[in-house]
N, CA and C atoms as an extended XYZ file, in Angstrom:
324
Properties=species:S:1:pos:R:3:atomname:S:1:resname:S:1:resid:I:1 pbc="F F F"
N       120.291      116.196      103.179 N   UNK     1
C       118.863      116.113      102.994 CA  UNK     1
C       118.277      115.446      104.242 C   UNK     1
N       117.129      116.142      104.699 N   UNK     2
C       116.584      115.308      105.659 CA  UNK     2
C       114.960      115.578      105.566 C   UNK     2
N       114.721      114.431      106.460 N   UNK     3
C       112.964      113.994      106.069 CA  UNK     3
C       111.986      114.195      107.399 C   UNK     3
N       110.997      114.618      106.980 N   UNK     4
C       110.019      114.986      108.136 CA  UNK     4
C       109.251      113.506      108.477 C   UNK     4
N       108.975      112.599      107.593 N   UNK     5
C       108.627      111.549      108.251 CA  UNK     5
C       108.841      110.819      107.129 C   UNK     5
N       109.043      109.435      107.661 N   UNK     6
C       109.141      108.020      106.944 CA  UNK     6
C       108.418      108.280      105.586 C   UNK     6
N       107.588      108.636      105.126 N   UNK     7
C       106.592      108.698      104.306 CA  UNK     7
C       106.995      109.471      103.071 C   UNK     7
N       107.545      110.216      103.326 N   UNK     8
C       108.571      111.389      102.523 CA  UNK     8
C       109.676      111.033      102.239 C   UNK     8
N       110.289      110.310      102.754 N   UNK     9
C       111.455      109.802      102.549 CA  UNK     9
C       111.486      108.960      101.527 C   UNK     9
N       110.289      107.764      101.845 N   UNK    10
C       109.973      106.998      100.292 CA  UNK    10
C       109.339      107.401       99.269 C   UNK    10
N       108.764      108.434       99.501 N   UNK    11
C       108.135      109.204       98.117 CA  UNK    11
C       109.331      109.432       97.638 C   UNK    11
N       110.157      109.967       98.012 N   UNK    12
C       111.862      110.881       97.191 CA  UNK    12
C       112.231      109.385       96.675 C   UNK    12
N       112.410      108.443       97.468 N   UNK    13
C       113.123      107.447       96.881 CA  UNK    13
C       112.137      106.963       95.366 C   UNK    13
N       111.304      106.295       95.947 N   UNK    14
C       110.066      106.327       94.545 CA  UNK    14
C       110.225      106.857       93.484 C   UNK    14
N       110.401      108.614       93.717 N   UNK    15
C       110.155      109.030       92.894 CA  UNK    15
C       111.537      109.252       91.649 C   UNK    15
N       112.220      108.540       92.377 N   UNK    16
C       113.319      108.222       91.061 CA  UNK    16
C       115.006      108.712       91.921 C   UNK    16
N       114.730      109.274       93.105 N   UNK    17
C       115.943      109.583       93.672 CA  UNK    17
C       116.860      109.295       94.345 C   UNK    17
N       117.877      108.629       93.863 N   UNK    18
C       118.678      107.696       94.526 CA  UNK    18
C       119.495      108.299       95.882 C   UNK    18
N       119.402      107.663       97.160 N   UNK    19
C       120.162      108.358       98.144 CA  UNK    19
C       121.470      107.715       98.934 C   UNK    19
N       122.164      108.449       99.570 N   UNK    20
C       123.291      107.517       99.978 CA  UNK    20
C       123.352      108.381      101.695 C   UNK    20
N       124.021      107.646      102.775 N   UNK    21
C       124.309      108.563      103.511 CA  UNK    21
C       126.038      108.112      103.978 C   UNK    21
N       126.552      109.165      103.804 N   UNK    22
C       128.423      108.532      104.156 CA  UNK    22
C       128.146      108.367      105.630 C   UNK    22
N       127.628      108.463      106.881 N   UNK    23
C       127.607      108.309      108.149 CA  UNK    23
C       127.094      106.725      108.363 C   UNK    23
N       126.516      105.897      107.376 N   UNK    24
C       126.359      104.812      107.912 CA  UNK    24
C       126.875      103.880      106.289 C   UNK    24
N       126.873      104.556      105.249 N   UNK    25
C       127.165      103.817      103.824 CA  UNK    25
C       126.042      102.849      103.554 C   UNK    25
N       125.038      103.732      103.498 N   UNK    26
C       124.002      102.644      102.826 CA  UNK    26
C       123.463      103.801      101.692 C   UNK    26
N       123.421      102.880      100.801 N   UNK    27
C       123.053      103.491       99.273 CA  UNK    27
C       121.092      103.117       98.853 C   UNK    27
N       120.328      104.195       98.727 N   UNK    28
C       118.901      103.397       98.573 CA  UNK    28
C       118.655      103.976       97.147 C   UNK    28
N       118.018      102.742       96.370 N   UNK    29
C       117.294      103.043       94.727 CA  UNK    29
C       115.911      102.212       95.148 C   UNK    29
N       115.151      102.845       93.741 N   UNK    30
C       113.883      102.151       93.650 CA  UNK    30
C       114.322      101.023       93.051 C   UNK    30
N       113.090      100.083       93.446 N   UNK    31
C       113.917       98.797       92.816 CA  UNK    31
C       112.795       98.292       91.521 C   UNK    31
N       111.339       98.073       91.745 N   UNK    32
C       110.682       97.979       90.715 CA  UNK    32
C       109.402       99.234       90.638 C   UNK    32
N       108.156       98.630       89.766 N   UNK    33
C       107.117       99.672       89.531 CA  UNK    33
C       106.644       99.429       90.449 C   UNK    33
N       106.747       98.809       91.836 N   UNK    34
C       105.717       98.689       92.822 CA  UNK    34
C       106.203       99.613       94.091 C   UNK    34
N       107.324       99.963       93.532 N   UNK    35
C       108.279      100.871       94.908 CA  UNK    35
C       108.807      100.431       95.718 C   UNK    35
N       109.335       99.470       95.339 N   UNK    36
C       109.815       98.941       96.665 CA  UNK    36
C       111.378       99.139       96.510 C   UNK    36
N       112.277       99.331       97.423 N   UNK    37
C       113.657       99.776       97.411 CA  UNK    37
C       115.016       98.703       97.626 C   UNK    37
N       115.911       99.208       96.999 N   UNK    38
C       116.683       98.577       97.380 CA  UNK    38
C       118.057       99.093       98.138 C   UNK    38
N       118.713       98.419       99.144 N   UNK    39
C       119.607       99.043       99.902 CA  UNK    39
C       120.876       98.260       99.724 C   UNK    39
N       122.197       98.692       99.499 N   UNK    40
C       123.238       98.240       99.117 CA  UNK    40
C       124.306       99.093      100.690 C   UNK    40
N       125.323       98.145      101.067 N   UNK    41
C       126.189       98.950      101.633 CA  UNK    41
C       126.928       98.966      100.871 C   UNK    41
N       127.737      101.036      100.567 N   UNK    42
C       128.853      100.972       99.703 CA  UNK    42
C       129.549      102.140      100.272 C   UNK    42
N       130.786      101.594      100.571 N   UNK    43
C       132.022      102.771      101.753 CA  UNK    43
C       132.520      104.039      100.753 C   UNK    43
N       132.420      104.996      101.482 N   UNK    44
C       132.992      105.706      101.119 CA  UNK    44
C       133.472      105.870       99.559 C   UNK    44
N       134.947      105.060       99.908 N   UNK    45
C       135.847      104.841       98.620 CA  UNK    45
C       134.991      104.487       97.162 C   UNK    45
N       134.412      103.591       97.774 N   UNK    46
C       133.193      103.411       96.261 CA  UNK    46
C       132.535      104.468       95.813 C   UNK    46
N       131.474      104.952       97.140 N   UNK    47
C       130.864      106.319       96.398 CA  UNK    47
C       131.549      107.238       95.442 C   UNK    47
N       132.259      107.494       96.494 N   UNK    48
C       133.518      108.514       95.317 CA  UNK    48
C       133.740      108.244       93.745 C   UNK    48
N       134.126      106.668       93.415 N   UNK    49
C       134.232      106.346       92.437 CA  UNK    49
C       133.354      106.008       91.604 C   UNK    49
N       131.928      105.936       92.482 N   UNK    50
C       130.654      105.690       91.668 CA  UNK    50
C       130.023      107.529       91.405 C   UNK    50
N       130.230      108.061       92.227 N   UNK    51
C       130.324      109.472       92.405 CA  UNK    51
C       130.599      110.056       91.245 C   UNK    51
N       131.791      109.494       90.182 N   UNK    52
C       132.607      110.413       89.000 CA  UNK    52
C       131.882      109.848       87.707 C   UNK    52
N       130.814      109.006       87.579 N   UNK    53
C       130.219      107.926       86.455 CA  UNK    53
C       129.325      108.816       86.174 C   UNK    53
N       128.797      109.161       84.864 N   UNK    54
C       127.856      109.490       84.423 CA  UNK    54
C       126.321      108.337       84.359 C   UNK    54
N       126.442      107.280       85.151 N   UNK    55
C       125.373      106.267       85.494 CA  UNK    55
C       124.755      106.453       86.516 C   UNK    55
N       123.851      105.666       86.870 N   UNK    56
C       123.419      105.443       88.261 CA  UNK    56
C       124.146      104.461       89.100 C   UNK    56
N       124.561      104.930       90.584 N   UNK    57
C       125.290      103.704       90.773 CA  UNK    57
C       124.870      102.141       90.470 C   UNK    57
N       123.396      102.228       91.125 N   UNK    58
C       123.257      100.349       90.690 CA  UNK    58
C       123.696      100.036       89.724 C   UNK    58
N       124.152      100.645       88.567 N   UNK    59
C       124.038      100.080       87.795 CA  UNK    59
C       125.825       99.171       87.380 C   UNK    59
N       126.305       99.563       88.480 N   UNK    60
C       127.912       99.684       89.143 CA  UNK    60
C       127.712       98.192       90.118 C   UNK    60
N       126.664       98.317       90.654 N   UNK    61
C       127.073       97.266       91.592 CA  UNK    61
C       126.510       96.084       91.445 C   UNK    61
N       127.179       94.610       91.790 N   UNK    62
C       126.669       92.991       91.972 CA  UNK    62
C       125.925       92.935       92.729 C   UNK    62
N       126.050       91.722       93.058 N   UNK    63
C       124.959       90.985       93.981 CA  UNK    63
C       125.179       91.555       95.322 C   UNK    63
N       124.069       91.450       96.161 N   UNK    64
C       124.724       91.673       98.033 CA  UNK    64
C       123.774       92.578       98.081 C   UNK    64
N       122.451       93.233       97.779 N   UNK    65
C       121.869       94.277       98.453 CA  UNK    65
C       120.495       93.610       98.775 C   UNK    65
N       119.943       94.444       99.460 N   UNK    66
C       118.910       93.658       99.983 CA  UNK    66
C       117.583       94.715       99.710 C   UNK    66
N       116.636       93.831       99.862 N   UNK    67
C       115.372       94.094       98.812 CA  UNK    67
C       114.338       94.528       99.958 C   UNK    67
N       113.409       95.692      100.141 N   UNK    68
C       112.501       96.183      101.240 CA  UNK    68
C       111.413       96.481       99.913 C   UNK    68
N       110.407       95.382      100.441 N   UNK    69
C       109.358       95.270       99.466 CA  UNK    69
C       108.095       95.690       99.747 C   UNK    69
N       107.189       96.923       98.730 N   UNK    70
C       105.672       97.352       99.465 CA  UNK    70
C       104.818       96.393       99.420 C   UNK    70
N       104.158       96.682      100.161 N   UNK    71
C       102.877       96.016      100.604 CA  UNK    71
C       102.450       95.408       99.338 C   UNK    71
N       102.083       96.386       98.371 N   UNK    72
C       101.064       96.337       96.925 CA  UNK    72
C       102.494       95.268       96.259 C   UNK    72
N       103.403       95.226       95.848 N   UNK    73
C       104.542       94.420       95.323 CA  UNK    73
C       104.198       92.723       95.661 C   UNK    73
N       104.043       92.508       97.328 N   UNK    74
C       103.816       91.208       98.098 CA  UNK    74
C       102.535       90.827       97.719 C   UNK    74
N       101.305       91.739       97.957 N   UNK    75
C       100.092       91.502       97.776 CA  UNK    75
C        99.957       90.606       95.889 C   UNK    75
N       100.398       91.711       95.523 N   UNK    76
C       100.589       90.949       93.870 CA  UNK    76
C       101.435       90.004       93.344 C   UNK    76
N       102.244       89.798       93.964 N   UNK    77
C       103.549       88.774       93.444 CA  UNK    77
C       103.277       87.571       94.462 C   UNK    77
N       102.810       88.006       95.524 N   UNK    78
C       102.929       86.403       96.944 CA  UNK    78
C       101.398       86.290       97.019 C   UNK    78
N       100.533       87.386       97.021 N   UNK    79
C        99.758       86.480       97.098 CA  UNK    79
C        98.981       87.478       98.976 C   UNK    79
N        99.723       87.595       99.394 N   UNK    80
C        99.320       88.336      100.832 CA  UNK    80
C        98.385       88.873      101.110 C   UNK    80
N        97.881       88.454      101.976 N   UNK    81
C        96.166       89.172      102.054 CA  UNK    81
C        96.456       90.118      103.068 C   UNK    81
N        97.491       90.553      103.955 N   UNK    82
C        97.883       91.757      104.812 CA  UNK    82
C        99.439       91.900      104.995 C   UNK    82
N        99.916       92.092      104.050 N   UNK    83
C       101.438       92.554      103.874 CA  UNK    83
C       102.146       93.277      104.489 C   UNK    83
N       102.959       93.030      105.472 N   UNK    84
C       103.412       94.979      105.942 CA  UNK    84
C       104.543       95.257      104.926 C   UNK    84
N       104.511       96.275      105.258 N   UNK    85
C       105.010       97.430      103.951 CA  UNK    85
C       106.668       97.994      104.667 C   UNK    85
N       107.387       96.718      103.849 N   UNK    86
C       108.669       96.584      104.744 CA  UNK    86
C       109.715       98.186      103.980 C   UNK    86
N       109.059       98.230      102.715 N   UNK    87
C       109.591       99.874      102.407 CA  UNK    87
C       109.756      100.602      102.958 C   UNK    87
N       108.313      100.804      103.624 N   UNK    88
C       108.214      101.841      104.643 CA  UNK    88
C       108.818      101.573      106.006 C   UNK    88
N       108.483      100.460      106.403 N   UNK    89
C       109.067      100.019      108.102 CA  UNK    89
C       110.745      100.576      107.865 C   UNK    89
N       111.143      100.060      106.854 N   UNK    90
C       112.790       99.872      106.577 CA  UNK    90
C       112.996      102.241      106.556 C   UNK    90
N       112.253      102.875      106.495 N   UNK    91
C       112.701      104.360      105.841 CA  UNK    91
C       111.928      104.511      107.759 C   UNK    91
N       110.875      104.629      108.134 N   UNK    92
C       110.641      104.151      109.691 CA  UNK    92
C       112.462      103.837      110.952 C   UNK    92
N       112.919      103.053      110.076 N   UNK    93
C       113.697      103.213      110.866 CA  UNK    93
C       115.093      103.697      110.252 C   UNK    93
N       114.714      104.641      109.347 N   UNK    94
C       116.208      105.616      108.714 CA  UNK    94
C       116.002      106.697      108.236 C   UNK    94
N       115.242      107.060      108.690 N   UNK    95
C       114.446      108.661      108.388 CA  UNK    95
C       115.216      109.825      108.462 C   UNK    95
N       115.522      109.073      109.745 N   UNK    96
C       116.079      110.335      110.778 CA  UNK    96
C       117.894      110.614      110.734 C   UNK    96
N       118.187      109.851      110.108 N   UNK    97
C       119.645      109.785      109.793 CA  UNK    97
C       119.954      111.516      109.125 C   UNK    97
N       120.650      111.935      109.649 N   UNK    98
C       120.551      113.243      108.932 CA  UNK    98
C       121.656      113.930      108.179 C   UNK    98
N       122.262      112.506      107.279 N   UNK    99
C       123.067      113.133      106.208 CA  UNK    99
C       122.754      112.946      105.114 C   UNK    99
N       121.689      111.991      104.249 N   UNK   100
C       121.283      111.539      103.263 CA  UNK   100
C       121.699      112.648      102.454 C   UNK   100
N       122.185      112.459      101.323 N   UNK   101
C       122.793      113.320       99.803 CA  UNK   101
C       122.365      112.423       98.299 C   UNK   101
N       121.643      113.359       98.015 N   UNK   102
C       121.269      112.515       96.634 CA  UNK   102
C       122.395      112.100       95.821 C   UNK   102
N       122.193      110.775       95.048 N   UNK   103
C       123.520      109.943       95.073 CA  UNK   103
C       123.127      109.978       93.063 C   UNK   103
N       121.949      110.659       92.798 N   UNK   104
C       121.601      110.501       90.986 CA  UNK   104
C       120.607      111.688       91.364 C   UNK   104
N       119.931      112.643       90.561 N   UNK   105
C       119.080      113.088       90.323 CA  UNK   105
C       117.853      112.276       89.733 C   UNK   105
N       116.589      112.741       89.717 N   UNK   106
C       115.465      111.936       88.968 CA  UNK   106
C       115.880      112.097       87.695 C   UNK   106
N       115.478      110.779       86.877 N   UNK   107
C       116.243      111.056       85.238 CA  UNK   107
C       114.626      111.227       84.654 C   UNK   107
N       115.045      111.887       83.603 N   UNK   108
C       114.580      112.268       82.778 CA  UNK   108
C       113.577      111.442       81.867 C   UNK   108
């Protein structure tokens, strides 16, 4: 799967579609209702085995991933009167990676 710009990339994620790319092993889910994502590194060997689960992976993995939060998320929870929109900055600089494979379908 690949993305024409940053912008598209987080809509797919948003919109419920979990992605992984085996060329660098970073796994991305939505993380709350504000869209903001979360990124886990998970090798290979894991995918595979998260790969055969009828779950979503997060729901497989602990602690250790790290949190890229929107603008509207900061603005409401911190308080920010000009937030940058580290969702987006963070898909800005992984857009272009061009193996991304959906890692869940949108559920239902």
């Amino acid at each position: 799967m690949t993305f024409q710009t940053p912008e598209e990339m987080l809509e797919t994620i948003q919109s419920g579609v979990d992605l992984y790319s085996p060329s660098t092993c970073i796994y991305l889910f939505v993380y709350n209702e504000e869209g903001s994502i979360c990124e886990y590194y998970v090798d290979n060997d894991e995918a595979e085995k998260l790969s055969q689960m009828d779950d979503y992976w997060g729901a497989h993995l602990g602690t250790g991933g790290w949190i890229h939060d929107t603008a509207e998320y900061l603005r409401e929870n911190y308080g920010y009167d000009n937030p940058e929109d580290r969702a987006l900055g963070f898909c800005k600089d992984t857009y272009t990676i061009a193996d991304w494979i959906v890692a869940r379908g949108v559920e239902d």
